[in-house]
PDB file as gemmi writes it, atoms N, CA and C in Angstrom:
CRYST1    1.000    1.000    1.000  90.00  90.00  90.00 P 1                      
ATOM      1  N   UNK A   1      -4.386  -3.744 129.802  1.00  0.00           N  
ATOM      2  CA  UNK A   1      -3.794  -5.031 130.102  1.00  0.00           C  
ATOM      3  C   UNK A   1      -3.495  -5.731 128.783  1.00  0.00           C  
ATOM      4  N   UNK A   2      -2.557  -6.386 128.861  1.00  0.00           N  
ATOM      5  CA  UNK A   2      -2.144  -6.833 127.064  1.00  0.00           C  
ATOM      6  C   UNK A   2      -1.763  -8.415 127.633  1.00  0.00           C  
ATOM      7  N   UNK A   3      -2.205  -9.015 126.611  1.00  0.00           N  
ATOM      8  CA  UNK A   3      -1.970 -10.251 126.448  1.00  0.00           C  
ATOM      9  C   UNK A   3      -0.769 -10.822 126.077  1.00  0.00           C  
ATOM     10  N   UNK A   4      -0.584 -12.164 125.898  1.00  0.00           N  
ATOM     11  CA  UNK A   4       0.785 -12.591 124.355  1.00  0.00           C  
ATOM     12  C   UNK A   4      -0.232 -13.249 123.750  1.00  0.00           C  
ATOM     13  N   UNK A   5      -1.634 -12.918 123.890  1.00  0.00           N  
ATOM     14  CA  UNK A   5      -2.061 -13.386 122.216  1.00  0.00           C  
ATOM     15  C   UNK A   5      -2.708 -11.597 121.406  1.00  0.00           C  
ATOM     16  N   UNK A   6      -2.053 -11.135 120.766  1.00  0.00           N  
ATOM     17  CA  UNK A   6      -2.491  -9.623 119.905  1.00  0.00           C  
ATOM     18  C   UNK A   6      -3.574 -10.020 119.919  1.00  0.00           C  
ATOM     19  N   UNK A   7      -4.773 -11.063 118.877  1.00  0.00           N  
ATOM     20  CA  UNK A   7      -5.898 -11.146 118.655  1.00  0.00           C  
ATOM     21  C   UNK A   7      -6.819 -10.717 119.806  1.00  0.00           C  
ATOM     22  N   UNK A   8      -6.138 -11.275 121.070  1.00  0.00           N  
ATOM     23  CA  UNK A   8      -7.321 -10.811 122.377  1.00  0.00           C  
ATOM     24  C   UNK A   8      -7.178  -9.341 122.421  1.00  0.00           C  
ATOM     25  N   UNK A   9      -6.149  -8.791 122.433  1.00  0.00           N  
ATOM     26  CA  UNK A   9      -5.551  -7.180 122.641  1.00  0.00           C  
ATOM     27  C   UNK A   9      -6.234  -6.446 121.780  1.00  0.00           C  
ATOM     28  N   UNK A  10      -6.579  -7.084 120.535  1.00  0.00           N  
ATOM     29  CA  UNK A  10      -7.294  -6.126 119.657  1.00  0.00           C  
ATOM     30  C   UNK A  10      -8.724  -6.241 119.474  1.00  0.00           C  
ATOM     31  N   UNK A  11      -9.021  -7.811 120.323  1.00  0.00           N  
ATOM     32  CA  UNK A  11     -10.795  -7.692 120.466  1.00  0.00           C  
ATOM     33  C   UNK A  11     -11.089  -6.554 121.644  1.00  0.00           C  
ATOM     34  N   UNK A  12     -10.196  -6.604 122.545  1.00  0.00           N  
ATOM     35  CA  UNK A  12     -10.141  -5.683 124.093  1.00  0.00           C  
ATOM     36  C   UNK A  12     -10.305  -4.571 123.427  1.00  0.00           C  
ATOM     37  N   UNK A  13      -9.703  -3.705 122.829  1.00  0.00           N  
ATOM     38  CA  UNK A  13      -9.456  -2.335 122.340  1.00  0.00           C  
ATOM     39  C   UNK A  13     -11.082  -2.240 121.339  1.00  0.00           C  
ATOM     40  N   UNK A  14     -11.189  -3.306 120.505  1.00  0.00           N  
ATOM     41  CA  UNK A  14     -12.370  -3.042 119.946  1.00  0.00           C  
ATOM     42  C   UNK A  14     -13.588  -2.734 120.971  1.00  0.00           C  
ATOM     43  N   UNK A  15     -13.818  -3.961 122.063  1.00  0.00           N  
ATOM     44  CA  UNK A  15     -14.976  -4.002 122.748  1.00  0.00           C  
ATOM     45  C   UNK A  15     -15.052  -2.348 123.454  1.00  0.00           C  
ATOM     46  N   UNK A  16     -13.880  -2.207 124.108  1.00  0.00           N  
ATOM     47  CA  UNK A  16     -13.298  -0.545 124.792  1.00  0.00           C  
ATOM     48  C   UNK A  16     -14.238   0.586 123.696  1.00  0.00           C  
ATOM     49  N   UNK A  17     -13.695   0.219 122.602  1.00  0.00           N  
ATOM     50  CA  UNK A  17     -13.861   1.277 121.707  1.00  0.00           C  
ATOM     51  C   UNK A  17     -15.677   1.509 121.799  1.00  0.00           C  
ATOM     52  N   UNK A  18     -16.097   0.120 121.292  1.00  0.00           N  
ATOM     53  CA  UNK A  18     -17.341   0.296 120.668  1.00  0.00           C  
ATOM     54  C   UNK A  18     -18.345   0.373 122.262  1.00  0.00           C  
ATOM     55  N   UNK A  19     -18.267   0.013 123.535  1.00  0.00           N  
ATOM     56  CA  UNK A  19     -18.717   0.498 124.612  1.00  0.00           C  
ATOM     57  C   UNK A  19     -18.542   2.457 124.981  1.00  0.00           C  
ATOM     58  N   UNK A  20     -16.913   3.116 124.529  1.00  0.00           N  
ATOM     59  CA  UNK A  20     -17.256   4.201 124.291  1.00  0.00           C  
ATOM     60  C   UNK A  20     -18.539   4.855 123.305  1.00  0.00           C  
ATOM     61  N   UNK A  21     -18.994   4.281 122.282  1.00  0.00           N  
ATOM     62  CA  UNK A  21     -19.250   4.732 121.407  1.00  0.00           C  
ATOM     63  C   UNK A  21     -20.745   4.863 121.424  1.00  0.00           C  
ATOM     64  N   UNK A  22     -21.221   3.461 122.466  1.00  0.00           N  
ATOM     65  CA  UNK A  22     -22.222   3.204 123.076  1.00  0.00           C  
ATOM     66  C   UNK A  22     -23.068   4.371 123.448  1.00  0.00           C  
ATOM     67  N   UNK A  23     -22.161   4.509 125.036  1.00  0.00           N  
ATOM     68  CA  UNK A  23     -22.298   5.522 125.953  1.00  0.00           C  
ATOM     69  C   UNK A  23     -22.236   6.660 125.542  1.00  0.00           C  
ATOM     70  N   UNK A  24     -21.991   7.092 124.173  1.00  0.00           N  
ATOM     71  CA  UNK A  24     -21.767   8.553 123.574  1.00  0.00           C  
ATOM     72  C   UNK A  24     -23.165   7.987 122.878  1.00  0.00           C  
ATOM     73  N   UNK A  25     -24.053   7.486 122.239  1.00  0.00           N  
ATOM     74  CA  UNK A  25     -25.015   7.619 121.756  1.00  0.00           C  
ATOM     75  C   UNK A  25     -26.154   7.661 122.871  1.00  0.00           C  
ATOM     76  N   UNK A  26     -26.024   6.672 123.704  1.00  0.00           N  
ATOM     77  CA  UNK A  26     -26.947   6.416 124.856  1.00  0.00           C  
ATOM     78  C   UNK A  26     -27.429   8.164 125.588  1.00  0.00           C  
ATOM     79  N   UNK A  27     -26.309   8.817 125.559  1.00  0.00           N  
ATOM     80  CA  UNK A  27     -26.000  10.137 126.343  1.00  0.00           C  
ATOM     81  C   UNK A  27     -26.736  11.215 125.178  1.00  0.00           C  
ATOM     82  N   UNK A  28     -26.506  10.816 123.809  1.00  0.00           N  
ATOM     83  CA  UNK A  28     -27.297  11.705 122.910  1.00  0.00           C  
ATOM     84  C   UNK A  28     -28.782  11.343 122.837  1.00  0.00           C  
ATOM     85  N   UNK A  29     -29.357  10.295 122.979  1.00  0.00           N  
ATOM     86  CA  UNK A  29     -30.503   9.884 122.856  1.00  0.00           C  
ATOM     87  C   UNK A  29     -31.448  10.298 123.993  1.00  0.00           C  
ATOM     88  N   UNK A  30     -30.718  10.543 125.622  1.00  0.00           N  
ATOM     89  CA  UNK A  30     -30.944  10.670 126.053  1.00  0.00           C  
ATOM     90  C   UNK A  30     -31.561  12.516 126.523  1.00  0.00           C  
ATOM     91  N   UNK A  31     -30.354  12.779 125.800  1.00  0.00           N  
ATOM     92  CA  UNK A  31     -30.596  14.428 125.993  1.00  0.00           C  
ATOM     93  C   UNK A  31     -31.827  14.762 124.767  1.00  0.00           C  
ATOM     94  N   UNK A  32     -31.945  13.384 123.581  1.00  0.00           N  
ATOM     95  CA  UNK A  32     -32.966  14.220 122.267  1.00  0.00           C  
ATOM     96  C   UNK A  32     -34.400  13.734 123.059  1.00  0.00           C  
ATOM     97  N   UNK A  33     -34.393  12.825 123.937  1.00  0.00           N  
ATOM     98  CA  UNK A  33     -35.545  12.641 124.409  1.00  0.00           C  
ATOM     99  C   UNK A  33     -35.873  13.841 125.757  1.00  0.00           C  
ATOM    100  N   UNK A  34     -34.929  14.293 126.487  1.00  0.00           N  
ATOM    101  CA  UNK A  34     -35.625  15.201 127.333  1.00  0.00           C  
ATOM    102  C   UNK A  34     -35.927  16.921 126.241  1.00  0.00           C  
ATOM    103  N   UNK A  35     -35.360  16.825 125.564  1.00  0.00           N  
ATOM    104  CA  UNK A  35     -35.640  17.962 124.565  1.00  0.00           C  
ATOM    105  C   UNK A  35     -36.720  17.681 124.328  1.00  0.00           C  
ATOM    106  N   UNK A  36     -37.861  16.806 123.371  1.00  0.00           N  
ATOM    107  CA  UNK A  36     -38.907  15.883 122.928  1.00  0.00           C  
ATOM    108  C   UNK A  36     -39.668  16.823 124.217  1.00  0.00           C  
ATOM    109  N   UNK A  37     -39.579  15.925 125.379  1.00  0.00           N  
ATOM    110  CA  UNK A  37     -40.741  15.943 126.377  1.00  0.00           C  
ATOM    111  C   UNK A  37     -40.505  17.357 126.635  1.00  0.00           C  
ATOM    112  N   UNK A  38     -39.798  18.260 126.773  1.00  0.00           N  
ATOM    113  CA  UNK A  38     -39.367  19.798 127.297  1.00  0.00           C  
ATOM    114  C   UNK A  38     -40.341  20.029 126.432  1.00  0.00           C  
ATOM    115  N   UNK A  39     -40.668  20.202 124.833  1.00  0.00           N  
ATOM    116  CA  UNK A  39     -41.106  20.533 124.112  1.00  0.00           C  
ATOM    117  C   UNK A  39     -42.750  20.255 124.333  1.00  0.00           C  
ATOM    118  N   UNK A  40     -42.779  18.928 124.743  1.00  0.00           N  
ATOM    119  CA  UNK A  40     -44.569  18.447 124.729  1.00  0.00           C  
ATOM    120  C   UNK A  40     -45.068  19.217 126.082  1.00  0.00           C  
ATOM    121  N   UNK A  41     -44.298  19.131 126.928  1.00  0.00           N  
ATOM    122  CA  UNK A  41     -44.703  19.809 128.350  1.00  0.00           C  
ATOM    123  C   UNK A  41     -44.727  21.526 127.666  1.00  0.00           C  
ATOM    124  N   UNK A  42     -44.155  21.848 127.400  1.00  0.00           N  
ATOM    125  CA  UNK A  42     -44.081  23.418 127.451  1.00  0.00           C  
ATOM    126  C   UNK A  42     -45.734  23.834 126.373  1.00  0.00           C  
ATOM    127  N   UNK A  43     -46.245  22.713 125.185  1.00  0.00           N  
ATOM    128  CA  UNK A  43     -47.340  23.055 124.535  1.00  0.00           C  
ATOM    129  C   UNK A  43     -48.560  22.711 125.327  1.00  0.00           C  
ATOM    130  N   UNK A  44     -48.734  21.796 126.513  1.00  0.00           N  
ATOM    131  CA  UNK A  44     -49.406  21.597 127.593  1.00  0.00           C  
ATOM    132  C   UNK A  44     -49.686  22.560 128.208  1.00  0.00           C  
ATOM    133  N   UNK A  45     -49.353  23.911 128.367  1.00  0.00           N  
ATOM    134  CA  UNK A  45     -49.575  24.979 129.180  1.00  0.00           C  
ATOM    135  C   UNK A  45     -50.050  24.275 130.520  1.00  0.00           C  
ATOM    136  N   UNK A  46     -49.023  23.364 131.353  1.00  0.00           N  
ATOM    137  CA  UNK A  46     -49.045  23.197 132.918  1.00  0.00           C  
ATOM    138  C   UNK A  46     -48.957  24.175 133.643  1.00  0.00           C  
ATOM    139  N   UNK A  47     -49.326  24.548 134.566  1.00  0.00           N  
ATOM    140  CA  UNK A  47     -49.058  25.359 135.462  1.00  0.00           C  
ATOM    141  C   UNK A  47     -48.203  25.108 136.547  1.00  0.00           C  
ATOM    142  N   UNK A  48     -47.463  26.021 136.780  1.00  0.00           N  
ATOM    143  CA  UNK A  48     -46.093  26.173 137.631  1.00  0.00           C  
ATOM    144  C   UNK A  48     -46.523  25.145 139.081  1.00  0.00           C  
ATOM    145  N   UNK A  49     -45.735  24.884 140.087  1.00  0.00           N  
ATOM    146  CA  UNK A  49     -46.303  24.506 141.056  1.00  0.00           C  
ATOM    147  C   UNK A  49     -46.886  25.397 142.056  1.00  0.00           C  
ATOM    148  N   UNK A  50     -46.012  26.990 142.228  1.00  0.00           N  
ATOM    149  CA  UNK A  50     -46.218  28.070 143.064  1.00  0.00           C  
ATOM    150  C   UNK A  50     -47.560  28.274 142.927  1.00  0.00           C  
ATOM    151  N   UNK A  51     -48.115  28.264 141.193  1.00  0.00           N  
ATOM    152  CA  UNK A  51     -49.094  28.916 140.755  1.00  0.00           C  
ATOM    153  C   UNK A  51     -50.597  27.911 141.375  1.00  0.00           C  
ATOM    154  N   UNK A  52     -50.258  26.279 141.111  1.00  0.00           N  
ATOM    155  CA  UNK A  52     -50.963  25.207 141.914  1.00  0.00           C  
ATOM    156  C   UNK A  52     -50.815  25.532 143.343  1.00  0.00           C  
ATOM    157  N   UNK A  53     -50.101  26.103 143.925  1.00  0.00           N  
ATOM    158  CA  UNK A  53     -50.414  25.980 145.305  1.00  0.00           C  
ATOM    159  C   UNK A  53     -51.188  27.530 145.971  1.00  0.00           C  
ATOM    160  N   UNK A  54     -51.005  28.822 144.802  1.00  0.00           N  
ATOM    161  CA  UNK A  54     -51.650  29.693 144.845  1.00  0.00           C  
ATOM    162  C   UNK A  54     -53.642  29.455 144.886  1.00  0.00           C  
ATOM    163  N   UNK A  55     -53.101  28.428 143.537  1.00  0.00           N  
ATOM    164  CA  UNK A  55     -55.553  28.712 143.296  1.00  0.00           C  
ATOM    165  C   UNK A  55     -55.502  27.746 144.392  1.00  0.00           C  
ATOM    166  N   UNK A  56     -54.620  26.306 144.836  1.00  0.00           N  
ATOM    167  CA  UNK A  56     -55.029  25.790 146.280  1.00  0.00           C  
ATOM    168  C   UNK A  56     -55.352  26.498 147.100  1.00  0.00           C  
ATOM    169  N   UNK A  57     -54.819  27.649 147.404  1.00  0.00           N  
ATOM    170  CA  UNK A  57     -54.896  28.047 149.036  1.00  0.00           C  
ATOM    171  C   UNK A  57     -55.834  28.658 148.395  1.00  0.00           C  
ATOM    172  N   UNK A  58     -56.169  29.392 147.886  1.00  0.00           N  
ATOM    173  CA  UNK A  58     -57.816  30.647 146.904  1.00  0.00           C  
ATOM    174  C   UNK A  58     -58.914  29.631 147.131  1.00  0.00           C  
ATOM    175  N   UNK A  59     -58.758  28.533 146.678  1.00  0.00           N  
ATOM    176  CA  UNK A  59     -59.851  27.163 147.096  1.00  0.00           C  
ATOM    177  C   UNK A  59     -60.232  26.936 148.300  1.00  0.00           C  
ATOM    178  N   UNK A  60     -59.402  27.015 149.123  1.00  0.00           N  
ATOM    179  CA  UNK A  60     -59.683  26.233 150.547  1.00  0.00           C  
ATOM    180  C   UNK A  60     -60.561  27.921 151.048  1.00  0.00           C  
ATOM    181  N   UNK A  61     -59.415  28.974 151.203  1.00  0.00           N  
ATOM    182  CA  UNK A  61     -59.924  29.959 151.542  1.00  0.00           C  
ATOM    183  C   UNK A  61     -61.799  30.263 151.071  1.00  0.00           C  
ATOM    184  N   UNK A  62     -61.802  29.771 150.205  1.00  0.00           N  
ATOM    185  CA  UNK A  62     -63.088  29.685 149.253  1.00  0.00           C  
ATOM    186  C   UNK A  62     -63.978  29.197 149.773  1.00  0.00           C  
ATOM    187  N   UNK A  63     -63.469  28.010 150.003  1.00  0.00           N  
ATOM    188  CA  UNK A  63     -64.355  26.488 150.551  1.00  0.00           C  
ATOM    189  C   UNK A  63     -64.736  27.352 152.025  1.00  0.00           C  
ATOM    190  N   UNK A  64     -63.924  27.959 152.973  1.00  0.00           N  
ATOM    191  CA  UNK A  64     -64.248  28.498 154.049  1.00  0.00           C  
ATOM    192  C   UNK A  64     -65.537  29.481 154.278  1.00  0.00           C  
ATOM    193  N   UNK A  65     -64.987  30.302 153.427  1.00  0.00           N  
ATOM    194  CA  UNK A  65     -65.816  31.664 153.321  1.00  0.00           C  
ATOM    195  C   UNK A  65     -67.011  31.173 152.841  1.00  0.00           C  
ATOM    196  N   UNK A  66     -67.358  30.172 151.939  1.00  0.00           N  
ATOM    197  CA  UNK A  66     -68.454  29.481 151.939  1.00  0.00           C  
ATOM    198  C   UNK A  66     -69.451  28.885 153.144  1.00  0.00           C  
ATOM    199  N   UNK A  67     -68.984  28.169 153.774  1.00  0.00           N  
ATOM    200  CA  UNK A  67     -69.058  28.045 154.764  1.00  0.00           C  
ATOM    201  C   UNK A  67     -69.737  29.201 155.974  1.00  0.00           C  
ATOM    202  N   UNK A  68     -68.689  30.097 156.274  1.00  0.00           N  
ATOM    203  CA  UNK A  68     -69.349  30.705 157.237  1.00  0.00           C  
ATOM    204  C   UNK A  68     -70.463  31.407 156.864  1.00  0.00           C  
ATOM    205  N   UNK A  69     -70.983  31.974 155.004  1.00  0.00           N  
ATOM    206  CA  UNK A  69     -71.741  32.372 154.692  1.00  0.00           C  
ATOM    207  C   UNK A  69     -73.055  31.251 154.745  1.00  0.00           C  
ATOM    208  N   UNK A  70     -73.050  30.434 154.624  1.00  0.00           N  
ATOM    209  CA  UNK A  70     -73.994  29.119 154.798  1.00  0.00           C  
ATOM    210  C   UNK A  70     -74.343  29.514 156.648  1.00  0.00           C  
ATOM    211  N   UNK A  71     -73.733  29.733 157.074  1.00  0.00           N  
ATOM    212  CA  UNK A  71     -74.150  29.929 158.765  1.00  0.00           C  
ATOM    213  C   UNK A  71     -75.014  31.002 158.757  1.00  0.00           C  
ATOM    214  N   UNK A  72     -74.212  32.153 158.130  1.00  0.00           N  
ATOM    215  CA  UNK A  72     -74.737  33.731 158.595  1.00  0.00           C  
ATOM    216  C   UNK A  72     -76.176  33.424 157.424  1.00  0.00           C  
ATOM    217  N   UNK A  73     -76.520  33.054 156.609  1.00  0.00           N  
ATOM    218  CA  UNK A  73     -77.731  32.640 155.867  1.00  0.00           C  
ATOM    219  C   UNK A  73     -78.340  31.927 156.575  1.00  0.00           C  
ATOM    220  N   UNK A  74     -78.305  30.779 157.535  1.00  0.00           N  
ATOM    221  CA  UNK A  74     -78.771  30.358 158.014  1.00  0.00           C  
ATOM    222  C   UNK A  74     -79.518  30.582 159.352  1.00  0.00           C  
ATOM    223  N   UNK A  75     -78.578  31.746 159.814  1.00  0.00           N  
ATOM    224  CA  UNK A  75     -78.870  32.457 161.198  1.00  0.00           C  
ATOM    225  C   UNK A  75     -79.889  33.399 160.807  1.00  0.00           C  
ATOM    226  N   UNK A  76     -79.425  34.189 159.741  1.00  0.00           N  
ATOM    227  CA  UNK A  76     -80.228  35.648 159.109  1.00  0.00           C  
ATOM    228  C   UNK A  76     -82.000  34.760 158.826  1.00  0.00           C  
ATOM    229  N   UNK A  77     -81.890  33.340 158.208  1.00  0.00           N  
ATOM    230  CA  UNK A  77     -83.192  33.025 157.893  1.00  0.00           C  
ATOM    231  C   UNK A  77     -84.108  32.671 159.038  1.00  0.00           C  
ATOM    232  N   UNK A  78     -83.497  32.074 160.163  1.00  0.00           N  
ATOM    233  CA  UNK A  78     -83.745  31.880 161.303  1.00  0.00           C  
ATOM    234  C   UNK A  78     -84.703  32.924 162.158  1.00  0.00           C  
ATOM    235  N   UNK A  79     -83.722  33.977 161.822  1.00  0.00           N  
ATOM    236  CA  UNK A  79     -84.603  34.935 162.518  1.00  0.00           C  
ATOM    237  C   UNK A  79     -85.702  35.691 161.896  1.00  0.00           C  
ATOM    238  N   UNK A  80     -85.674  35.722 160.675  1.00  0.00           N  
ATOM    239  CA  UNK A  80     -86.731  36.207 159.581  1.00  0.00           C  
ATOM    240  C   UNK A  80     -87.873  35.311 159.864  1.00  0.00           C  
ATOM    241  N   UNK A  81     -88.044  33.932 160.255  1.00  0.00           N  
ATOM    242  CA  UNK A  81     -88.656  32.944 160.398  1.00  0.00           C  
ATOM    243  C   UNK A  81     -89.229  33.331 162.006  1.00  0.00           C  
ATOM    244  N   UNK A  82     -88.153  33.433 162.941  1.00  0.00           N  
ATOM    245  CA  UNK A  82     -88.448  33.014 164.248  1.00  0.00           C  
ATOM    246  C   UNK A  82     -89.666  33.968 164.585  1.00  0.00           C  
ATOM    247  N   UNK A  83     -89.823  35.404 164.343  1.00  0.00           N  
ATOM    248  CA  UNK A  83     -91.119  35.963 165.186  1.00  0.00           C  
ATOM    249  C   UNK A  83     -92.225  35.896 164.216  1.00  0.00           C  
ATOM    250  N   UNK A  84     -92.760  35.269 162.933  1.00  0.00           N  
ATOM    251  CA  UNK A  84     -93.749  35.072 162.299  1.00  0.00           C  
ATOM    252  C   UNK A  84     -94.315  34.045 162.677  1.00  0.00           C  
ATOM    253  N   UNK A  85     -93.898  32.709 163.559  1.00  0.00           N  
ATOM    254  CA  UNK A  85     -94.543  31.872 164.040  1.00  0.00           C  
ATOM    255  C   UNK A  85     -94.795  31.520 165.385  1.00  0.00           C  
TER     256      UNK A  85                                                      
END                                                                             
C-alpha cells in the first residue's frame, strides 16, 4: 500500500523488512534451542516410553506373583503348623 507521503512508504518497507528479519532469527533461535535440549536429553540416558511401559508391566506382573507366593507360603505354613497342635 503506498502513500503520497514516501517517508511513510519507506518507514512501511523498513518495519516489513526488519519484522522479516525478526521471524528469521526467532525461527533460528528456536531450532538452536531444541538442538541444546536434544543434546541434554540424549546425555540423560531416558528411557524410551515402550521400554517404561515394558519394566511397568514386569512390575505389576511382579507385584502379582508376589502375591500369590505370600498365599501359597502362607497356606504351606498353615499346614506345617496345623497337625503339631
Amino acid at each position: 500500500m503506498q502513500t503520497r507521503n514516501p517517508f511513510i512508504d519507506d518507514l512501511t518497507k523498513m518495519a516489513n523488512g526488519a519484522m522479516g528479519a525478526l521471524t528469521g532469527v526467532k525461527d533460528e533461535v528456536e531450532a538452536r534451542v531444541r538442538d541444546q535440549i536434544a543434546k541434554i536429553l540424549d546425555g540423560m540416558d531416558i528411557p524410551r516410553r515402550d521400554e517404561f511401559e515394558a519394566v511397568k508391566a514386569m512390575a505389576a506382573k511382579a507385584r502379582e506373583e508376589n502375591e500369590e507366593l505370600k498365599k501359597q507360603i502362607a497356606e504351606l505354613q498353615a499346614k506345617l503348623a496345623g497337625p503339631r497342635s
